[in-house]
MMTF fields as JSON, N, C-alpha, C and O atoms, coordinates in Angstrom:
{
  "mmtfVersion": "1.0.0",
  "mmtfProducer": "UNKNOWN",
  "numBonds": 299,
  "numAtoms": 300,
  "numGroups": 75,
  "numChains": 1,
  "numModels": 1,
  "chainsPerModel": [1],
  "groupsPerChain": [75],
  "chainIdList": ["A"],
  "bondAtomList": [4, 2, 8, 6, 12, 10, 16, 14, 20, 18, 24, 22, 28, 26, 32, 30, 36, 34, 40, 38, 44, 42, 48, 46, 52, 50, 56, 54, 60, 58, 64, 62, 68, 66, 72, 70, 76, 74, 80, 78, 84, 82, 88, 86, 92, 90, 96, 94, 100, 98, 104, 102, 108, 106, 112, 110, 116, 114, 120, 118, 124, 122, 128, 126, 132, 130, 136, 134, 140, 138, 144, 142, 148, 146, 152, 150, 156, 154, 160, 158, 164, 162, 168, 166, 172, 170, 176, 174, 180, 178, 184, 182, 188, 186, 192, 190, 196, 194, 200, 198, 204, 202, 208, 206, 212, 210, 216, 214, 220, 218, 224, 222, 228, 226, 232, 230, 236, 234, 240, 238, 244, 242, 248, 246, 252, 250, 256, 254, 260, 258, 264, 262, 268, 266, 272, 270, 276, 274, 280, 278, 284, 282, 288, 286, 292, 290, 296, 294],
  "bondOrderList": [1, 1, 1, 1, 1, 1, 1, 1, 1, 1, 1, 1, 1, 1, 1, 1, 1, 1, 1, 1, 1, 1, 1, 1, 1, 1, 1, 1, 1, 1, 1, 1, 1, 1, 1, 1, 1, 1, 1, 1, 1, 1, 1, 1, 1, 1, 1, 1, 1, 1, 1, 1, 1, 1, 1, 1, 1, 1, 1, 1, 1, 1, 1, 1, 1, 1, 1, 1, 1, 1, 1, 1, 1, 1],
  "groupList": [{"groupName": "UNK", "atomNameList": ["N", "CA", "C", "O"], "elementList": ["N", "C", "C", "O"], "formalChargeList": [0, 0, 0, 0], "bondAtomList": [1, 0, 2, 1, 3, 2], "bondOrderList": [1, 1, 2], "singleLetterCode": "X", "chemCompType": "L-PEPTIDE LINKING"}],
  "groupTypeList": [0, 0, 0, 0, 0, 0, 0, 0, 0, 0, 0, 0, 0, 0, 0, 0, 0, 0, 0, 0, 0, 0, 0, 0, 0, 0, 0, 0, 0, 0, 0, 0, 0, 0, 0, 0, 0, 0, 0, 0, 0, 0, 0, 0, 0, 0, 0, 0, 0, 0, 0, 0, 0, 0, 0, 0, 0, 0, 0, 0, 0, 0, 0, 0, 0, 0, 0, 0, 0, 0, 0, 0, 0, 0, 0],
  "groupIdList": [1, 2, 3, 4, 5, 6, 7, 8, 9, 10, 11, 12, 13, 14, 15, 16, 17, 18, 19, 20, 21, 22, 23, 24, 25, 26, 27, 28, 29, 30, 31, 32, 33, 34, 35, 36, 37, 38, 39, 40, 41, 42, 43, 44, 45, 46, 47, 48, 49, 50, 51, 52, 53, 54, 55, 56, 57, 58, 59, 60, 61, 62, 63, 64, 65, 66, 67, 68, 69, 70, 71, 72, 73, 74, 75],
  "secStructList": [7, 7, 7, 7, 7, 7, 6, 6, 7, 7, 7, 7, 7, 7, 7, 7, 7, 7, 7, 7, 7, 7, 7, 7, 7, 7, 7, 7, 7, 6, 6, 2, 2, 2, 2, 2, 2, 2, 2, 2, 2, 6, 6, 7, 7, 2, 2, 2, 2, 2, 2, 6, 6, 6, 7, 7, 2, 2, 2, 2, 2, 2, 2, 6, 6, 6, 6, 6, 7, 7, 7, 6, 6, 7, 7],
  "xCoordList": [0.829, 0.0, 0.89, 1.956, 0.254, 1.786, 0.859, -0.038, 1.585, 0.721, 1.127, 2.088, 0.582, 0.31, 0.916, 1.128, 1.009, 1.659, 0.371, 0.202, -0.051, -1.018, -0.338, 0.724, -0.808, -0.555, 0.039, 0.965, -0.605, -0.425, 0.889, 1.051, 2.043, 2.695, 3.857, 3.682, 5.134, 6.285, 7.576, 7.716, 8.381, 9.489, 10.639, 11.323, 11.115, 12.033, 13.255, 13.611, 14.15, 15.455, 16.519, 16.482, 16.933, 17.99, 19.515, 19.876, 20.288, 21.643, 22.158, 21.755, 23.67, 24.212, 25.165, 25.213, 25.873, 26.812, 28.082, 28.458, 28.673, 30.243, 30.949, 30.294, 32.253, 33.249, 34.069, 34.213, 34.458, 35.479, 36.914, 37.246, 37.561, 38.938, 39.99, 40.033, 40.601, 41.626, 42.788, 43.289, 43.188, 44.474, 45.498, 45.491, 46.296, 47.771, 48.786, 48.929, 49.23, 50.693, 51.557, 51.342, 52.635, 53.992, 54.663, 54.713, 55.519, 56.436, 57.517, 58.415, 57.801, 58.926, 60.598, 60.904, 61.753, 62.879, 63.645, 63.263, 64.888, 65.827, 66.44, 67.651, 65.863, 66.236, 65.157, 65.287, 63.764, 62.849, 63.33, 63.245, 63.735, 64.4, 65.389, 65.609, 65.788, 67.314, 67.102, 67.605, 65.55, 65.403, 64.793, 64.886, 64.04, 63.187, 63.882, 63.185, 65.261, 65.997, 66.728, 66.704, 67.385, 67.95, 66.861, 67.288, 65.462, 64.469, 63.882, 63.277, 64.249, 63.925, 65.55, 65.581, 66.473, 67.469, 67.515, 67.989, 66.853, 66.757, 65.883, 65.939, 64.925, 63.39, 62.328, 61.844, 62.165, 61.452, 60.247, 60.108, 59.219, 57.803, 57.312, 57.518, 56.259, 55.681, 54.813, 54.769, 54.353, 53.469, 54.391, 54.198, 55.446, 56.551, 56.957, 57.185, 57.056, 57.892, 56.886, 57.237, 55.551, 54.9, 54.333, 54.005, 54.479, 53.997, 55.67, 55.749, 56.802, 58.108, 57.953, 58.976, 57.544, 57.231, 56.718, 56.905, 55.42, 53.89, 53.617, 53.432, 53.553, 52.89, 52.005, 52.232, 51.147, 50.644, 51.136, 52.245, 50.929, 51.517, 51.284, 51.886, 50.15, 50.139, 51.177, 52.021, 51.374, 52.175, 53.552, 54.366, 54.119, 55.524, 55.564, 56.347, 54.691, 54.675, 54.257, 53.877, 54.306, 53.692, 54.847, 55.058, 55.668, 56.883, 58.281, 58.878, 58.532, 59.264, 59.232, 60.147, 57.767, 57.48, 58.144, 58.438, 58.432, 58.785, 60.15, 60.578, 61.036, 61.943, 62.679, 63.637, 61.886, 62.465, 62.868, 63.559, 62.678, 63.198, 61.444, 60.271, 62.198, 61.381, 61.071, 61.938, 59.875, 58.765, 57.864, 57.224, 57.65, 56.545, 56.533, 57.408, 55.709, 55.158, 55.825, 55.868, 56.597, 56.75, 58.489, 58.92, 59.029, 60.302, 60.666, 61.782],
  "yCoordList": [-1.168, 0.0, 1.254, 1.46, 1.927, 3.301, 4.818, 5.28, 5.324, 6.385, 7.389, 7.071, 8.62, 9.953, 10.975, 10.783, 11.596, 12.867, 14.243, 14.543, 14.554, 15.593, 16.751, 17.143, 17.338, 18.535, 19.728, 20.437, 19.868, 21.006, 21.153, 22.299, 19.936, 19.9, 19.541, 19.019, 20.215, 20.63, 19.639, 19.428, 19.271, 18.591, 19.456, 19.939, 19.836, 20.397, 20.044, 19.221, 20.694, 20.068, 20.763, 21.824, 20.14, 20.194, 20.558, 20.022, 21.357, 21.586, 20.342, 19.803, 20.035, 18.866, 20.0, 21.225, 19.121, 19.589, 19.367, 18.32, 20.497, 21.098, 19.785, 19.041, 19.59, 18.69, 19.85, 20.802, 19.906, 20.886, 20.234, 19.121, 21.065, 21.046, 21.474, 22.539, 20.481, 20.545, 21.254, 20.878, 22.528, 23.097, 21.91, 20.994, 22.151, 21.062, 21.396, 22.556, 20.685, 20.729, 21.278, 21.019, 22.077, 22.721, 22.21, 22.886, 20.832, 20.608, 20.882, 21.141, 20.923, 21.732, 21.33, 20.17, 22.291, 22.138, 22.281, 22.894, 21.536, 22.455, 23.333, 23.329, 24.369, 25.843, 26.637, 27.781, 25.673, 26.159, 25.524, 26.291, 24.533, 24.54, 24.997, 25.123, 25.139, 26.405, 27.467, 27.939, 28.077, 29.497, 29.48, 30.451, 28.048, 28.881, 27.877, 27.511, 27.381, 27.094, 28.801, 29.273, 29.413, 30.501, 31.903, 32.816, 31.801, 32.522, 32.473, 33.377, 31.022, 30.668, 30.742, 30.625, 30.907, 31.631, 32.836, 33.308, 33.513, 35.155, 35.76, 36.919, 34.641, 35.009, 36.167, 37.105, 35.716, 36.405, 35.727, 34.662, 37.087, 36.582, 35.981, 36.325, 34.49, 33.772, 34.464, 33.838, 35.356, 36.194, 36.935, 36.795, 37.762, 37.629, 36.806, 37.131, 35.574, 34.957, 33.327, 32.383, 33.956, 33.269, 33.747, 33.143, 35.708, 36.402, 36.254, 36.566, 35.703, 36.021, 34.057, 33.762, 33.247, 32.222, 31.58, 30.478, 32.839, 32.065, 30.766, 29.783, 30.576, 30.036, 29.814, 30.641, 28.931, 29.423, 29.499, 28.978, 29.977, 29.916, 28.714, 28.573, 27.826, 26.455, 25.913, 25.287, 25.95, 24.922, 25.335, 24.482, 26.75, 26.496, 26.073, 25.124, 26.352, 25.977, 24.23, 23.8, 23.531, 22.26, 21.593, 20.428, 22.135, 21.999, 22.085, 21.044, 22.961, 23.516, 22.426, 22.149, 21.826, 21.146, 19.804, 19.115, 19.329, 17.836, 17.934, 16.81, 19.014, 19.026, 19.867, 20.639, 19.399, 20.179, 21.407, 21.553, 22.426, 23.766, 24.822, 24.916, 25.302, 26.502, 27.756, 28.528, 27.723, 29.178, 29.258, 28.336, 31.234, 31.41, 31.509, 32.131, 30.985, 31.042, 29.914, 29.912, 28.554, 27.825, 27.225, 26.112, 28.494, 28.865, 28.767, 29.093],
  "zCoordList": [0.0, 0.0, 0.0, 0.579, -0.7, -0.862, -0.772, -1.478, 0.491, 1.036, 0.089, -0.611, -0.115, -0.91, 0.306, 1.503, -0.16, 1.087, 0.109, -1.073, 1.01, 0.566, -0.14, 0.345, -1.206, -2.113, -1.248, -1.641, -0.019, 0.184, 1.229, 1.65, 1.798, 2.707, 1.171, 0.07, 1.959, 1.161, 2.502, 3.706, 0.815, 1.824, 2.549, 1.647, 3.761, 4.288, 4.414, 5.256, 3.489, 3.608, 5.188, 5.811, 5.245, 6.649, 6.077, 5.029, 6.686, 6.009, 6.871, 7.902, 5.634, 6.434, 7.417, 7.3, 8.391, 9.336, 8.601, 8.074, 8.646, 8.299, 9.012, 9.741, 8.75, 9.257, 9.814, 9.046, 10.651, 11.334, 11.299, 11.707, 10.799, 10.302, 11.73, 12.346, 11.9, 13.191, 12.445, 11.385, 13.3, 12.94, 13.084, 13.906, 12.156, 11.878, 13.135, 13.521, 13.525, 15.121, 14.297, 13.112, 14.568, 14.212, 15.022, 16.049, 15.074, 15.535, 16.033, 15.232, 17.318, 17.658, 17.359, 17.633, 16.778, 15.662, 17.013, 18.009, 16.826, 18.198, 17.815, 18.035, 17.128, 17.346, 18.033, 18.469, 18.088, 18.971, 20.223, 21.182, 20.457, 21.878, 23.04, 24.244, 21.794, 22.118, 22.791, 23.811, 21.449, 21.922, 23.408, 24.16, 23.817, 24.752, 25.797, 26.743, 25.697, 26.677, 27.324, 28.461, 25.888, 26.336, 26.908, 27.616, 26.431, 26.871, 28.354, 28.929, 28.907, 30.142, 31.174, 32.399, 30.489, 31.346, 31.702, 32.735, 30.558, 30.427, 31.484, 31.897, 31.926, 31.981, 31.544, 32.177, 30.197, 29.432, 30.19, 30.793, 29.825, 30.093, 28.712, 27.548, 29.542, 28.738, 27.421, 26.362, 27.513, 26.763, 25.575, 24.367, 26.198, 24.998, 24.006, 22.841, 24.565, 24.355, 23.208, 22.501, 23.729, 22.738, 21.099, 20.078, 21.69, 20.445, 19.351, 18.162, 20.214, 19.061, 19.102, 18.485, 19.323, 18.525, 17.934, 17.418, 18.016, 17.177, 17.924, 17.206, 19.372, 19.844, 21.21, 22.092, 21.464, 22.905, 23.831, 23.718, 25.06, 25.687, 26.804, 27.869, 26.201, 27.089, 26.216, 26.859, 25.028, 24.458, 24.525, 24.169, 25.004, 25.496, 26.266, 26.237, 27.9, 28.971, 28.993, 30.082, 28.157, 28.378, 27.642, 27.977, 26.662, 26.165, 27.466, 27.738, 27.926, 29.01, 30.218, 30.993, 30.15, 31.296, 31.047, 32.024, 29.678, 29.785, 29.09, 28.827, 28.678, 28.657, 30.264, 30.316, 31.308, 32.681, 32.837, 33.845, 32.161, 32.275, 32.946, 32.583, 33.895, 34.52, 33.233, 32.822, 32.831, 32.39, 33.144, 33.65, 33.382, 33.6, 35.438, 36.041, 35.946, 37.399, 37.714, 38.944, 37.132, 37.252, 37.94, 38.238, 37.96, 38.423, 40.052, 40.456]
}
């Protein structure tokens, strides 16, 4: 048996959902280690020191943390 959908009701389309695109990791070079070995002797502030590496400042500080060197509050 095959139902009819009445004349006067219209089909509603739905947008599909976007795929969200994960920013890519920038791997850290040891000349980025260097720098923020010699940046954490200096004690530059973290905030400096993330706008001259283009990066966050959880991810120096989370960097710093497992190569043992004091940034930040963490001194």
């Amino acid at each position: 048996m095959i139902l009819k959908r009445p004349s006067n009701q219209r089909r509603v389309r739905v947008a599909k959902k976007t795929k969200t695109v994960k920013p890519a990791r920038k791997p850290y070079t040891a000349a980025d280690i260097k720098l923020l070995k010699a940046h954490s002797k200096a004690r530059t502030p973290v905030s400096k020191l993330s706008k001259l590496m283009k990066r966050s400042e959880g991810s120096l500080r989370q960097k710093a943390l497992s190569l043992g060197i004091g940034l930040g509050h963490q001194r």
